[in-house]
C-alpha positions as CSV (number, residue, x, y, z in Angstrom):
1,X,0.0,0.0,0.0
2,X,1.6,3.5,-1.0
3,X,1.7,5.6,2.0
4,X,-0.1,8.6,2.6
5,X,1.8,12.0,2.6
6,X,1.2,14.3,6.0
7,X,2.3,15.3,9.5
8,X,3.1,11.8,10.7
9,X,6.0,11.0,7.7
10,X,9.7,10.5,8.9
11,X,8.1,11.2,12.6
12,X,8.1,8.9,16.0
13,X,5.2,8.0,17.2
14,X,3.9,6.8,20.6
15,X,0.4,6.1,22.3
16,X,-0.3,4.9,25.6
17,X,-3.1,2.0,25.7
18,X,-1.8,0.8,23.1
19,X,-3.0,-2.6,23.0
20,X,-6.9,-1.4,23.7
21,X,-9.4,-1.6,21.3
22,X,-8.8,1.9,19.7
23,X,-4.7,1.2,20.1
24,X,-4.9,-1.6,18.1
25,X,-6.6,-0.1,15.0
26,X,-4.7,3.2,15.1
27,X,-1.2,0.9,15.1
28,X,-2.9,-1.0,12.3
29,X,-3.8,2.4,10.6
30,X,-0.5,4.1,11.1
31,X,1.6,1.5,10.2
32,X,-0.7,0.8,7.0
33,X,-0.8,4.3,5.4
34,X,1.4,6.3,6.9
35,X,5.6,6.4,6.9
36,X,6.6,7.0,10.4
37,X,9.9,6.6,11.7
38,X,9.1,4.8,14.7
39,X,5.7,3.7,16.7
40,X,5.6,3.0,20.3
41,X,3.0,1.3,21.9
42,X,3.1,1.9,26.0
43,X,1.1,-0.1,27.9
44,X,1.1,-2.1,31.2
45,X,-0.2,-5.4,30.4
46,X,2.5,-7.8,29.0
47,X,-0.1,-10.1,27.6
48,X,-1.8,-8.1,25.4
49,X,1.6,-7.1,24.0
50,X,3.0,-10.6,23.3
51,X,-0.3,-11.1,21.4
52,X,-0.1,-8.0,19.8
53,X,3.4,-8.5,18.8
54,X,1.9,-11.6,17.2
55,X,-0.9,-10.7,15.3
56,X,1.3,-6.9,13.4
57,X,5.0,-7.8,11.7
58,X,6.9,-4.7,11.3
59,X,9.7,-3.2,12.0
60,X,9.4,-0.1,13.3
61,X,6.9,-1.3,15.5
62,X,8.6,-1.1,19.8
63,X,6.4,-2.4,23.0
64,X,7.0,-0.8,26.1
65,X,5.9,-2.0,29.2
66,X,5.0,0.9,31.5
67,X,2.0,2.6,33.4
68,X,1.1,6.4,33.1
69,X,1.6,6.4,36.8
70,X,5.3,6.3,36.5
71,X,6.4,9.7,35.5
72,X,10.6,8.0,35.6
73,X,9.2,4.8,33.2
74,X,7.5,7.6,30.5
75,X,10.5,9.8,31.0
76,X,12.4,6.9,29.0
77,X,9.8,6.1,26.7
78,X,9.1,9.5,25.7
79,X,12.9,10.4,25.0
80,X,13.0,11.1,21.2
81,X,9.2,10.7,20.4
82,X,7.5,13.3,17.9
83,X,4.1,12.7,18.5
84,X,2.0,11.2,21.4
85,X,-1.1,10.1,21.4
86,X,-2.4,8.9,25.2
87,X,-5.5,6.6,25.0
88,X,-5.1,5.3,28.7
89,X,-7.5,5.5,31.0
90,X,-9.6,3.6,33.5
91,X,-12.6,3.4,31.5
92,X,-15.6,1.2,33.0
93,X,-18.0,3.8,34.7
94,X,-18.5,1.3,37.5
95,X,-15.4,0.3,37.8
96,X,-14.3,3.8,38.8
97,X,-17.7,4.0,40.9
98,X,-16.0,1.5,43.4
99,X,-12.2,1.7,43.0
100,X,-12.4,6.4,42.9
101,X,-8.8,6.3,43.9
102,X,-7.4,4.7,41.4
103,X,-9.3,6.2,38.5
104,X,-8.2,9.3,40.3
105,X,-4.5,7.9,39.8
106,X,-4.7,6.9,35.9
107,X,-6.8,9.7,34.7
108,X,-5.8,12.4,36.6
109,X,-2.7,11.7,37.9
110,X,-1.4,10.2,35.0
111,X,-2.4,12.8,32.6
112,X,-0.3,15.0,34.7
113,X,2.7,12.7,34.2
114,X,2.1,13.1,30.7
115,X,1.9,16.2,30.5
116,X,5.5,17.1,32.5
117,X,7.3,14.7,30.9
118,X,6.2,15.6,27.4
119,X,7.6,19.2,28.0
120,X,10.4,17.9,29.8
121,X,11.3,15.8,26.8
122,X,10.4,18.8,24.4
123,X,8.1,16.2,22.6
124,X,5.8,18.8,19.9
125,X,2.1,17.0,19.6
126,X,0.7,15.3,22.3
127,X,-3.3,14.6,21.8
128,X,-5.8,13.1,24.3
129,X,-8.6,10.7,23.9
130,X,-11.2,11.9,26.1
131,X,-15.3,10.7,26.2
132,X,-18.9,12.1,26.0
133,X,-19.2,11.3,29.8
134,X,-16.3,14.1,30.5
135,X,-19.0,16.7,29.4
136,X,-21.6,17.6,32.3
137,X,-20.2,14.9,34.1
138,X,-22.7,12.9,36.7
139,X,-20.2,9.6,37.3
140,X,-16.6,9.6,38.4
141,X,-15.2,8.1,35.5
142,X,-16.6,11.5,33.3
143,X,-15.5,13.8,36.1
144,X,-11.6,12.5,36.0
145,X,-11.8,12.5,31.9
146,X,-13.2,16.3,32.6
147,X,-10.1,17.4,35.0
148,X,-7.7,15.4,32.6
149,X,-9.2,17.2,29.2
150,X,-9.0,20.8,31.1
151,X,-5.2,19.5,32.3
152,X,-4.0,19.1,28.7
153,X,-5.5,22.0,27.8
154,X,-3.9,23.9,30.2
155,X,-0.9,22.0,29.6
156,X,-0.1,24.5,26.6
157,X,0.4,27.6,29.2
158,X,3.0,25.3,31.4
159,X,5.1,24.6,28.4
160,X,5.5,28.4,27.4
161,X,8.6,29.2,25.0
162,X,8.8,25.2,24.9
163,X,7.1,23.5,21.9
164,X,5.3,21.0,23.1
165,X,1.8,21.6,22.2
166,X,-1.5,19.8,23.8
167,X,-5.1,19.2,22.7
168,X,-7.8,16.8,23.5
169,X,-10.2,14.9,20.7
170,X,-13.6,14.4,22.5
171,X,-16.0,11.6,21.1
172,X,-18.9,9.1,21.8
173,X,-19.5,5.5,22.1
174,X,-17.2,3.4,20.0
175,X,-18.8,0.8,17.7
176,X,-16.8,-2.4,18.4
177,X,-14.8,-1.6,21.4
178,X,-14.4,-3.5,24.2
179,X,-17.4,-3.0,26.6
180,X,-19.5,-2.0,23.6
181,X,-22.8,-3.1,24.4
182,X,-23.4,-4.6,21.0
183,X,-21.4,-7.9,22.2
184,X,-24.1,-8.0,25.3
185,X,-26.8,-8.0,23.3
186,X,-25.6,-10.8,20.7
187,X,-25.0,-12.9,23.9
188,X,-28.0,-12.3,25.7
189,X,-30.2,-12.6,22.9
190,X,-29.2,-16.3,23.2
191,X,-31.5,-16.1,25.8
192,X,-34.6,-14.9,24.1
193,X,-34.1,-11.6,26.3
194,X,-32.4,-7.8,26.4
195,X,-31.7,-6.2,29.0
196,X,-32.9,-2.5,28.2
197,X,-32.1,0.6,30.8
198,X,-34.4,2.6,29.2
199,X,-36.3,3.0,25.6
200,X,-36.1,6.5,25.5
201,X,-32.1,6.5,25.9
202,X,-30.3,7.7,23.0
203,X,-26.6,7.9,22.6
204,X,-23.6,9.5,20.0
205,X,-22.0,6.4,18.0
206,X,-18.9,6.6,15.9
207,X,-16.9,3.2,14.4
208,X,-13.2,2.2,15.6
209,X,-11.7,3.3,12.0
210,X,-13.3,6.7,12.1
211,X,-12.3,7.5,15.7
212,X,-8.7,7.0,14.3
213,X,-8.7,9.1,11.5
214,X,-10.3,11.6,13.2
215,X,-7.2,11.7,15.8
216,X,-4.7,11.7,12.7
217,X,-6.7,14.2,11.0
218,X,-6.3,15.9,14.4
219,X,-3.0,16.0,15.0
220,X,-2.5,17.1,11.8
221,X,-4.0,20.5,12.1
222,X,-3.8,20.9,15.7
223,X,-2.2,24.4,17.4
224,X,-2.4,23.6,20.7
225,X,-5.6,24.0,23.3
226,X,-7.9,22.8,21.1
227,X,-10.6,20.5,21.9
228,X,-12.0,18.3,18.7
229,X,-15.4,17.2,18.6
230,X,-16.4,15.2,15.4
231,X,-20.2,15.6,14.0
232,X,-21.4,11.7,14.6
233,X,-24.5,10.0,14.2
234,X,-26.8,9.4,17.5
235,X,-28.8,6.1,17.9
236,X,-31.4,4.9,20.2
237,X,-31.0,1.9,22.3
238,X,-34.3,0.2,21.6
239,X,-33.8,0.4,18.2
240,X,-29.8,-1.3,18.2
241,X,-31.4,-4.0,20.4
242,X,-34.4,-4.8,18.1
243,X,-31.5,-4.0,15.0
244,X,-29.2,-7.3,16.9
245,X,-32.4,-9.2,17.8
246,X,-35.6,-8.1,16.4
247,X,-37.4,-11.5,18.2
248,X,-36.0,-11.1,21.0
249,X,-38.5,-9.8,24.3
250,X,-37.0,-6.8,26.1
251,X,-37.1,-6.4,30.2
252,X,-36.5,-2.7,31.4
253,X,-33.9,-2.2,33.9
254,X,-33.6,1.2,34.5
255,X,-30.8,3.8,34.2
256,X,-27.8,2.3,36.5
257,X,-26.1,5.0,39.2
258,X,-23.7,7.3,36.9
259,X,-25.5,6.6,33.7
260,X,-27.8,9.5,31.7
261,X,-30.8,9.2,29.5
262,X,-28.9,11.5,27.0
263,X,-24.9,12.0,26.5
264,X,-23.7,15.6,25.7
265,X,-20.4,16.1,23.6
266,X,-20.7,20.2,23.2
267,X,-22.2,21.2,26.6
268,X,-23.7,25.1,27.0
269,X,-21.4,25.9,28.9
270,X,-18.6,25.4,26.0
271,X,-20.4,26.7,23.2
272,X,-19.1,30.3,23.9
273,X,-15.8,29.3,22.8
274,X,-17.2,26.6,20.4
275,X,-16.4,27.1,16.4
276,X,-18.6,25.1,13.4
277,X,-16.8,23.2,11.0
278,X,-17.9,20.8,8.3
279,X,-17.1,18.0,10.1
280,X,-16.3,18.8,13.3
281,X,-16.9,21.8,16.1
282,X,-13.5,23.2,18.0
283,X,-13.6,24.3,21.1
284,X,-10.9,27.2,21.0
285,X,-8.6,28.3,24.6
286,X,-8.8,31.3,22.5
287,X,-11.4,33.9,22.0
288,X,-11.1,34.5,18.2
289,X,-10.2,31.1,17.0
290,X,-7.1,29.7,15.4
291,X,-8.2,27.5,12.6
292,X,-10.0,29.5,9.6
293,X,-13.2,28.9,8.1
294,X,-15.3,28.2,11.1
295,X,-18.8,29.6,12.2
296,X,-19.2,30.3,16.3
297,X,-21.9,28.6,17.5
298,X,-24.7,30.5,19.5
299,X,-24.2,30.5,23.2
300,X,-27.0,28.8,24.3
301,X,-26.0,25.7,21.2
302,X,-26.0,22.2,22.7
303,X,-24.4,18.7,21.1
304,X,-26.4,16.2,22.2
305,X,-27.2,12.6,21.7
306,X,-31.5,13.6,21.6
307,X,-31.5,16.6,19.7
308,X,-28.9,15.3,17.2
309,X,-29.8,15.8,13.5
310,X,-28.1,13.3,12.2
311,X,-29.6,9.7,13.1
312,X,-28.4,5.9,12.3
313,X,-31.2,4.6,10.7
314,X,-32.4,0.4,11.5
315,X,-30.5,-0.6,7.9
316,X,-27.7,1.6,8.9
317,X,-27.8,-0.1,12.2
318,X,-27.6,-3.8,11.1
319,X,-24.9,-3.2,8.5
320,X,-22.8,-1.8,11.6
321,X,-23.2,-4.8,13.5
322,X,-22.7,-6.8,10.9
């Protein structure tokens, strides 16, 4: 495959999480299309790399084993890397619920770590995966994504002169991920049976592949203390359950502590700082905006899963889990 020309040619490239569901595909992708120097995957769990090690041949592929935790372990892995892209995080809202401290350590803490060493290692991109939950948070999991996102934004005023420059991609529920609730459903509809929280609950969907090109296209025109918010379909959760198993009976739940009806990705309280794009809204740490050809959005604008105009439809659904 000829390789695509842009920011991430002749560069070294390294994301934490590596070997999670979205580190995975955006090795695969990278490696594919792209000539970069070098790619780093950090992660902490040695198993997941010897599979991974596996399953992609190449050499310019390097497994580190480390945790975000350890500022003296990323201080060597960051030494000589371009462009870092940090995808770790404790990530299961109820996981978080009953172990606080140490979500508090990976996403907080070791955002932090990231965010020193990067400048201390002079390293000029770094870009943070960070979720829907994270805006108007109501669970702990969102409220450490929050702190983290509003730590790498203000990550660009503590490098100063230096030119390492941070910004944060913000998106919804990924199609196919681990924890995805499409795998739940295919099982339990062995049973005859869903499990639905509620038939009114909508949420913002986007698929593994376009979650990473949306971070490359990101880091490619990223300024620093931007965050990126792609426009992405919203579905409802009655309809993907009766899209997986339209024979299947459904039995009501409820809404579990720390989950909404409705996720947000551009809250209110944003949109004065919000910019329209074709694709995408920016949320600028500067009043006029940095990247041209944008539309401000009105203050009182709101980027939610319910009022969403753009909508998966059932055929669209079923060709998605397929």
């Amino acid at each position: 495959m000829k390789k695509q020309a842009g920011y991430l040619t002749g560069k070294t490239v390294l994301i934490t999480g590596g070997t999670g569901s979205f580190g995975k595909k955006f090795v695969q992708t990278v490696l594919e299309k792209y000539a970069v120097k070098k790619l780093i995957v950090f992660s902490r769990d040695e198993l997941k790399q010897f599979e991974m090690q596996q399953q992609i041949r190449d050499e310019r592929i390097r497994f580190f084993i480390g945790d975000v935790r350890d500022p003296e372990r990323l201080h060597r892995a960051f030494h000589g890397v371009d462009v870092i892209v940090h995808a770790a995080a404790l990530k299961q809202v109820p996981a978080c619920e009953y172990n606080p401290i140490e979500a508090v350590k990976t996403n907080i803490i070791g955002a932090q770590n990231i965010i020193n060493v990067a400048i201390d290692n002079g390293v000029p991109r770094v870009i943070a995966l960070s979720t829907d939950k994270a805006a108007n948070p109501i669970n702990l999991y969102g409220a450490t994504k929050l702190c983290s996102d509003k730590l790498f934004i203000a990550g660009n005023a503590y490098s100063g002169v230096a030119d390492t420059r941070f910004a944060v991609v913000r998106y919804g529920n990924v199609i196919g991920s681990r924890g995805s609730v499409i795998p739940l459903f295919k099982e339990q509809a062995k049973t005859g049976i869903l499990t639905i929280t509620d038939k009114k609950m909508t949420r913002f969907w986007i698929a593994l592949e376009q979650g990473v090109q949306f971070v490359i296209q990101c880091l490619q025109i990223m300024r620093g203390g931007e965050l990126f918010i792609p426009k992405i379909p919203s579905m409802n959760l009655l309809d993907l359950a009766n899209a997986i198993a339209p024979k299947c009976k459904h039995k009501i739940t409820g809404i579990r502590a720390g989950e909404k009806l409705h996720e947000v990705l551009l809250p209110k309280g944003e949109a004065c700082r919000a910019f329209e794009f074709k694709d995408m809204y920016i949320v600028e740490s500067f009043e006029d905006g940095r990247h041209k050809g944008g539309r401000r959005v009105d203050p009182e604008f709101e980027y939610a899963s319910d009022t969403n105009k753009q909508w998966l439809t059932n055929k669209q659904l079923r060709s998605l889990i397929q």
